[in-house]
KOLGU-4560 file (N, C-alpha, C; in nm, 3 decimals, padded with zeros to 5 digits):
<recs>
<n_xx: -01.081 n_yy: 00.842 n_zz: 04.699 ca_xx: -01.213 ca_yy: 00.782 ca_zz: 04.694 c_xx: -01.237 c_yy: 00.690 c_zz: 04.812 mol: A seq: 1 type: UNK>
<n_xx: -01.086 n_yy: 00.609 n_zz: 04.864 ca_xx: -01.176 ca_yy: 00.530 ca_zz: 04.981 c_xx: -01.209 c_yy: 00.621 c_zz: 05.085 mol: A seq: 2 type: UNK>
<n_xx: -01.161 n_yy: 00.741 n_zz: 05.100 ca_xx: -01.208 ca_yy: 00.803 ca_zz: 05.237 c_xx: -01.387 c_yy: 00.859 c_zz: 05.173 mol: A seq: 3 type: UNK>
<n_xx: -01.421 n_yy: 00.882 n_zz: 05.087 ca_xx: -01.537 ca_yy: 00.887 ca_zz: 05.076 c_xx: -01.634 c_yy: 00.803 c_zz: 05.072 mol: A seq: 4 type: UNK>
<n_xx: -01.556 n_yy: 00.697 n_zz: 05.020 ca_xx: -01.689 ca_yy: 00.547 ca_zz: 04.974 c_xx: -01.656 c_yy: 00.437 c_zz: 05.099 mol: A seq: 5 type: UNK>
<n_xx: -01.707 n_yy: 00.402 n_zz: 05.181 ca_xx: -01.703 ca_yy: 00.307 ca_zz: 05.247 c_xx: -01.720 c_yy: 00.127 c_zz: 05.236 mol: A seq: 6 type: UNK>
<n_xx: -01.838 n_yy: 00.157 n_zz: 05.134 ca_xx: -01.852 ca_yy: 00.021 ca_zz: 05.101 c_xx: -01.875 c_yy: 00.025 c_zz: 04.983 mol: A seq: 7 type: UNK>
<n_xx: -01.732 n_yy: 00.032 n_zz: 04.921 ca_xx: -01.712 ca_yy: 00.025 ca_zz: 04.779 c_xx: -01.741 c_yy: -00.098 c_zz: 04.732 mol: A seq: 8 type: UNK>
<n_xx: -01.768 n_yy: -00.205 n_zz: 04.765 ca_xx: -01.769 ca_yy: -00.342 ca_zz: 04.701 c_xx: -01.938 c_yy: -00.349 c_zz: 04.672 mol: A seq: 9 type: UNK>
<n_xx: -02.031 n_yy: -00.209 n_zz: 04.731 ca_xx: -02.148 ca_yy: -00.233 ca_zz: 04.667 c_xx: -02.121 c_yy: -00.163 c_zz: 04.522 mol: A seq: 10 type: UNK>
<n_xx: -02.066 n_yy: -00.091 n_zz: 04.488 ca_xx: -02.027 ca_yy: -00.022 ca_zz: 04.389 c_xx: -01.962 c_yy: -00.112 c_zz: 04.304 mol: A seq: 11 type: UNK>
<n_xx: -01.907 n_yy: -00.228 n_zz: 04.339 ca_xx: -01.842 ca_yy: -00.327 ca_zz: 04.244 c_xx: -01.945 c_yy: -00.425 c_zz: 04.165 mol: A seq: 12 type: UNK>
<n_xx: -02.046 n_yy: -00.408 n_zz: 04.237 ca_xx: -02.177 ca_yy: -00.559 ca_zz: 04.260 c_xx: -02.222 c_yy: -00.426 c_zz: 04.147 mol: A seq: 13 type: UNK>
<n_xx: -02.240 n_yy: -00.381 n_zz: 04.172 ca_xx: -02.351 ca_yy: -00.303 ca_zz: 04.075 c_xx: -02.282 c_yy: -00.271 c_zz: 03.935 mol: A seq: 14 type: UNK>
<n_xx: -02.166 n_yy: -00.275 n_zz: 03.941 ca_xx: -02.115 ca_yy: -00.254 ca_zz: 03.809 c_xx: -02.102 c_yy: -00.425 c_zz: 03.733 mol: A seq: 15 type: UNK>
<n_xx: -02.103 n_yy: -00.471 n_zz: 03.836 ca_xx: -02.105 ca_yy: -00.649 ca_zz: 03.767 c_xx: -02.258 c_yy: -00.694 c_zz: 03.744 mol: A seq: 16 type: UNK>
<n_xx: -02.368 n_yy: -00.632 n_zz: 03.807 ca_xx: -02.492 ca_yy: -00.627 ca_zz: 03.746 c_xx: -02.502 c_yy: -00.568 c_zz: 03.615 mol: A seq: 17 type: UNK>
<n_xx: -02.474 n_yy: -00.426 n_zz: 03.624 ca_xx: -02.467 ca_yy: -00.394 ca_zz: 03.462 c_xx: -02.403 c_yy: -00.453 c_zz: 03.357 mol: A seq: 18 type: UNK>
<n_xx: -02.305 n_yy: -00.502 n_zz: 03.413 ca_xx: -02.184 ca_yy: -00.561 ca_zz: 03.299 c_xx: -02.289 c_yy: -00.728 c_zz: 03.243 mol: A seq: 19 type: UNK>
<n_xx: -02.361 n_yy: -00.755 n_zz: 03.359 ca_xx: -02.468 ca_yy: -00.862 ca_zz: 03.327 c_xx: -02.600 c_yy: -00.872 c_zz: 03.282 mol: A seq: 20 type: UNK>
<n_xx: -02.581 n_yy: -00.751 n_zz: 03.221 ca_xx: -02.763 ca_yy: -00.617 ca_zz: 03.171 c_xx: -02.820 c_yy: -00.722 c_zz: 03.276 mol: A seq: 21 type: UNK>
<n_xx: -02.821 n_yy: -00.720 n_zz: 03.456 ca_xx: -02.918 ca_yy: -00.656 ca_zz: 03.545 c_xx: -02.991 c_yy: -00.851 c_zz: 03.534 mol: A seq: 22 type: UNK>
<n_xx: -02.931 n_yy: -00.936 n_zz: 03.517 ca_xx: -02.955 ca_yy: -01.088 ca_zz: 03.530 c_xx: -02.985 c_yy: -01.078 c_zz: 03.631 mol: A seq: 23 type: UNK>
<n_xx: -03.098 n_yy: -01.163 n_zz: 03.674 ca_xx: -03.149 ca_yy: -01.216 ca_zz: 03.838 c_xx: -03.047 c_yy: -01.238 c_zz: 03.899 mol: A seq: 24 type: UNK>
<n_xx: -02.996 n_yy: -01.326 n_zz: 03.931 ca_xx: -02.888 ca_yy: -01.359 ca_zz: 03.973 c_xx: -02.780 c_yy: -01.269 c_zz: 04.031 mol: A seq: 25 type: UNK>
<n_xx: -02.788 n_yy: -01.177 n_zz: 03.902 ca_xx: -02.640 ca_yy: -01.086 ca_zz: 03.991 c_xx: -02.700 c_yy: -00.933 c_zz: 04.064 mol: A seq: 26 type: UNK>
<n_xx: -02.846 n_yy: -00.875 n_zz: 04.007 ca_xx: -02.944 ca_yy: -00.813 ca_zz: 04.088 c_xx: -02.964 c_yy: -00.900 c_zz: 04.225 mol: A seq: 27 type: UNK>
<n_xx: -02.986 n_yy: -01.000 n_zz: 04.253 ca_xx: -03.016 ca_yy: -01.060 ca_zz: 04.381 c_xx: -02.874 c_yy: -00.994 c_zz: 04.453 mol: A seq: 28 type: UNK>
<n_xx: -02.750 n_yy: -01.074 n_zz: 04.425 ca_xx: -02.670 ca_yy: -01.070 ca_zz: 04.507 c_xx: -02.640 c_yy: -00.966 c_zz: 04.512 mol: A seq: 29 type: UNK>
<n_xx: -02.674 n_yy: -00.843 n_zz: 04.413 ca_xx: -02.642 ca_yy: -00.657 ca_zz: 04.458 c_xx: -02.708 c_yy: -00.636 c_zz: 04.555 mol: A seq: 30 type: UNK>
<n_xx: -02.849 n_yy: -00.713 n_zz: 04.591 ca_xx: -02.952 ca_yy: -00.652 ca_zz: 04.674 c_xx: -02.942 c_yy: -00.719 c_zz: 04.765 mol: A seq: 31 type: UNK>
<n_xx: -02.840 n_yy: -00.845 n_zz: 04.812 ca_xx: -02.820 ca_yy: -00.922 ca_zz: 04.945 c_xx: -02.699 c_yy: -00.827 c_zz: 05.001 mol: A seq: 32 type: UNK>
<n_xx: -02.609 n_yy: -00.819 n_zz: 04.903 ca_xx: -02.470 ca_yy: -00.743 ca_zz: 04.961 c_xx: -02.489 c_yy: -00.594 c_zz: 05.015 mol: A seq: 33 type: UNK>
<n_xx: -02.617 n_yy: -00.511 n_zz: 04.929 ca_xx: -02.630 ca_yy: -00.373 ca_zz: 04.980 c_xx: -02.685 c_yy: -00.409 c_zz: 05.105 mol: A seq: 34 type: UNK>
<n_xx: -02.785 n_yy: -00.494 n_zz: 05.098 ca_xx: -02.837 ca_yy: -00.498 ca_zz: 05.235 c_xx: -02.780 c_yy: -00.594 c_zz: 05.407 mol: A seq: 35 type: UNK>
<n_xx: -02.656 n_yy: -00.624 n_zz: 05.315 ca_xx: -02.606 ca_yy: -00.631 ca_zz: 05.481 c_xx: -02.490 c_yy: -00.544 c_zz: 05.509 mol: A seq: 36 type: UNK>
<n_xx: -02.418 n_yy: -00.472 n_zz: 05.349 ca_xx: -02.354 ca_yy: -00.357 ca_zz: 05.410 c_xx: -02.375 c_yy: -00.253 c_zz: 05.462 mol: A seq: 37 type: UNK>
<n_xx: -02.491 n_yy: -00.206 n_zz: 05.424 ca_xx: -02.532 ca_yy: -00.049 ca_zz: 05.431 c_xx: -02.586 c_yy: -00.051 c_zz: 05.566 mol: A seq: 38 type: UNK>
<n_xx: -02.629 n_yy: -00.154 n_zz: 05.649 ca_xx: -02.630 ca_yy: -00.103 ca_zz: 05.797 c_xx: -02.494 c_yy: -00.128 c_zz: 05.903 mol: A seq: 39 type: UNK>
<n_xx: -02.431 n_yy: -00.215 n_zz: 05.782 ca_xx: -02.300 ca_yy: -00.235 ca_zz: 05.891 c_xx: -02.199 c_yy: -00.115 c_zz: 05.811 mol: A seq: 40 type: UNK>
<n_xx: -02.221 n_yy: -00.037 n_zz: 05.743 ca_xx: -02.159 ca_yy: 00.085 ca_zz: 05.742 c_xx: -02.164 c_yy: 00.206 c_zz: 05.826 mol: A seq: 41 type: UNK>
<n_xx: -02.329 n_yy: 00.178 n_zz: 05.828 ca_xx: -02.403 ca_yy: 00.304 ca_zz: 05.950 c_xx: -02.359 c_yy: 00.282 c_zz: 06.108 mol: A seq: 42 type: UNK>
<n_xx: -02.368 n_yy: 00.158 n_zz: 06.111 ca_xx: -02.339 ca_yy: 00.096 ca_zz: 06.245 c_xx: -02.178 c_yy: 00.122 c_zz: 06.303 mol: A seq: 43 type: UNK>
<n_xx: -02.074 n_yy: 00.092 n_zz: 06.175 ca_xx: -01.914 ca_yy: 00.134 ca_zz: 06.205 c_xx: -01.878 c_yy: 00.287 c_zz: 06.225 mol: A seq: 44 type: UNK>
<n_xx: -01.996 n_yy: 00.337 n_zz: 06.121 ca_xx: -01.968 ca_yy: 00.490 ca_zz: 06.125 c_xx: -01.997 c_yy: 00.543 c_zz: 06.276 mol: A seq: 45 type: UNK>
<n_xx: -02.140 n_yy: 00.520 n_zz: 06.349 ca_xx: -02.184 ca_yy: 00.589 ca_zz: 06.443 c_xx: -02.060 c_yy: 00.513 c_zz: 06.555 mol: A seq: 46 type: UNK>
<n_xx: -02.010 n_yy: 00.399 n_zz: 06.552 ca_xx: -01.914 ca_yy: 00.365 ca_zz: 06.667 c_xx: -01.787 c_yy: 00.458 c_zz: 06.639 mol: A seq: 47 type: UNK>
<n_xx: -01.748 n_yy: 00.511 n_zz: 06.550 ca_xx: -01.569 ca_yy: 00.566 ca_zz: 06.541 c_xx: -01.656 c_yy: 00.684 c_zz: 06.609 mol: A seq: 48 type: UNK>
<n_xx: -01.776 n_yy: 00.760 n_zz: 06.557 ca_xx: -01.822 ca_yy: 00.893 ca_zz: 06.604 c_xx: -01.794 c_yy: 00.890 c_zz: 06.755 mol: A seq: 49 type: UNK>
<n_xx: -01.879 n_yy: 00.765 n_zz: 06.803 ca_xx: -01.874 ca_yy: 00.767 ca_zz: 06.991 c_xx: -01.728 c_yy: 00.758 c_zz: 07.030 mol: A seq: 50 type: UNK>
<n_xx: -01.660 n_yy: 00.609 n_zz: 06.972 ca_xx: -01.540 ca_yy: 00.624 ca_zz: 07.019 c_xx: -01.398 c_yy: 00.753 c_zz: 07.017 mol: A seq: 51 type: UNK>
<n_xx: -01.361 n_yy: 00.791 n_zz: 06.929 ca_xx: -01.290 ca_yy: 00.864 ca_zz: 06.897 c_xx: -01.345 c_yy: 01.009 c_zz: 06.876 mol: A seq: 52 type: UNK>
<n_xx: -01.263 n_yy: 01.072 n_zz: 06.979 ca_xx: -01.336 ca_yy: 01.232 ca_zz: 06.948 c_xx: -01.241 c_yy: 01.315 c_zz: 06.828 mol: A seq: 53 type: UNK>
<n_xx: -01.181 n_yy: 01.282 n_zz: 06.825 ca_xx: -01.087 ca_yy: 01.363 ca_zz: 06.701 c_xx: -01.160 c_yy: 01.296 c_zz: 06.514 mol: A seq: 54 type: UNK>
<n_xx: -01.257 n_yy: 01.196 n_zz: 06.534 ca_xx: -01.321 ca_yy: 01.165 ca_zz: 06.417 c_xx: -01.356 c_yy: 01.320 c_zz: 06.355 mol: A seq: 55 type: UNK>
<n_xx: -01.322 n_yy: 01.295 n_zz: 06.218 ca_xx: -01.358 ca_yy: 01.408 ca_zz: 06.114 c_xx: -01.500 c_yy: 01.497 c_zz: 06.124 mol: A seq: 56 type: UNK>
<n_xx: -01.520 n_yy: 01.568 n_zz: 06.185 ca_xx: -01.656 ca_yy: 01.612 ca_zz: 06.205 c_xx: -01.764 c_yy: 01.626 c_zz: 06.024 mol: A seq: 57 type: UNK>
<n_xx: -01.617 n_yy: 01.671 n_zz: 05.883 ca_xx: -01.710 ca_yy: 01.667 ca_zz: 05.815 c_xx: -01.765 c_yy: 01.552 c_zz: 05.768 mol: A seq: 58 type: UNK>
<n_xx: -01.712 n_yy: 01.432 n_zz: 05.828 ca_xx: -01.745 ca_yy: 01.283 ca_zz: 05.744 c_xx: -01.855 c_yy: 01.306 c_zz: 05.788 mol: A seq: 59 type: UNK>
<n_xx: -02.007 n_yy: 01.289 n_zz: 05.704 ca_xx: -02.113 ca_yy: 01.271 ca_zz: 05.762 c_xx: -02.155 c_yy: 01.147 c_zz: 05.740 mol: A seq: 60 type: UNK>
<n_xx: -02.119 n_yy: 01.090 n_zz: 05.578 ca_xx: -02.201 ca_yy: 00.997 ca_zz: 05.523 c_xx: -02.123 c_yy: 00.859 c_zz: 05.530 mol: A seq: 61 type: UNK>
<n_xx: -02.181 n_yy: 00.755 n_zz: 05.627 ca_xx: -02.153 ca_yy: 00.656 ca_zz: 05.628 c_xx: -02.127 c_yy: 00.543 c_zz: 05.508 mol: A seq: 62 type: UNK>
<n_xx: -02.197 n_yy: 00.520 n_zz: 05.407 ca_xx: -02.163 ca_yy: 00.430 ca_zz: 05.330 c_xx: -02.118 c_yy: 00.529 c_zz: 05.156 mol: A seq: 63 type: UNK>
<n_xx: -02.250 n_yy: 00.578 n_zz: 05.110 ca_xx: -02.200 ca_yy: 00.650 ca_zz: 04.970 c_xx: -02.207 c_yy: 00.783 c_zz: 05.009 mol: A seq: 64 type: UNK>
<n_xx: -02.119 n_yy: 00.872 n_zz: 04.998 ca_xx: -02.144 ca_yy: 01.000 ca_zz: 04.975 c_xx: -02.264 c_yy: 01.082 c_zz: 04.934 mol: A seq: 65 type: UNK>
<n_xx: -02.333 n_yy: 01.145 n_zz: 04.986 ca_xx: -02.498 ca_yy: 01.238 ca_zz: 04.958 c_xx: -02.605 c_yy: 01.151 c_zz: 04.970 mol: A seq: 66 type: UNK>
<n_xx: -02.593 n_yy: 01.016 n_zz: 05.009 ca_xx: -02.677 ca_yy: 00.930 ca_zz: 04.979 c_xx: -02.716 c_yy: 00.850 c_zz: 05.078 mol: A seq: 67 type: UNK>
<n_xx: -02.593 n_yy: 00.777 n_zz: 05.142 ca_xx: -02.655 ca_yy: 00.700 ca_zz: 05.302 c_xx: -02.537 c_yy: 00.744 c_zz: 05.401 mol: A seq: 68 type: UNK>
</recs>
């Protein structure tokens, strides 16, 4: 799973939202944490692409699998 999920710790936030039936509080901080991982996922992904040519050609998806 980690070679598929990159930023598994949004996947943690969101299960600690549910576990909090979805409280302000822990919705905010799902929606501060997605939003400063999910471009610094895209951003790490497209640098290994430039740097390293032997990168996995099928990895496409930077942060969740089918999704971002």
């Amino acid at each position: 799973m980690i070679q598929q999920v990159s930023a598994g710790e949004i996947l943690e936030w969101l299960g600690f939202a549910m576990a909090s039936r979805f409280s302000l509080p822990s919705v905010a901080f799902l929606c501060y944490t997605a939003s400063n991982l999910i471009p610094r996922g895209i951003a790490h992904h497209e640098w290994y692409k430039n740097k390293f040519d032997d990168y996995p050609i099928e990895r496409k998806w930077a942060v969740i699998p089918c999704i971002v």
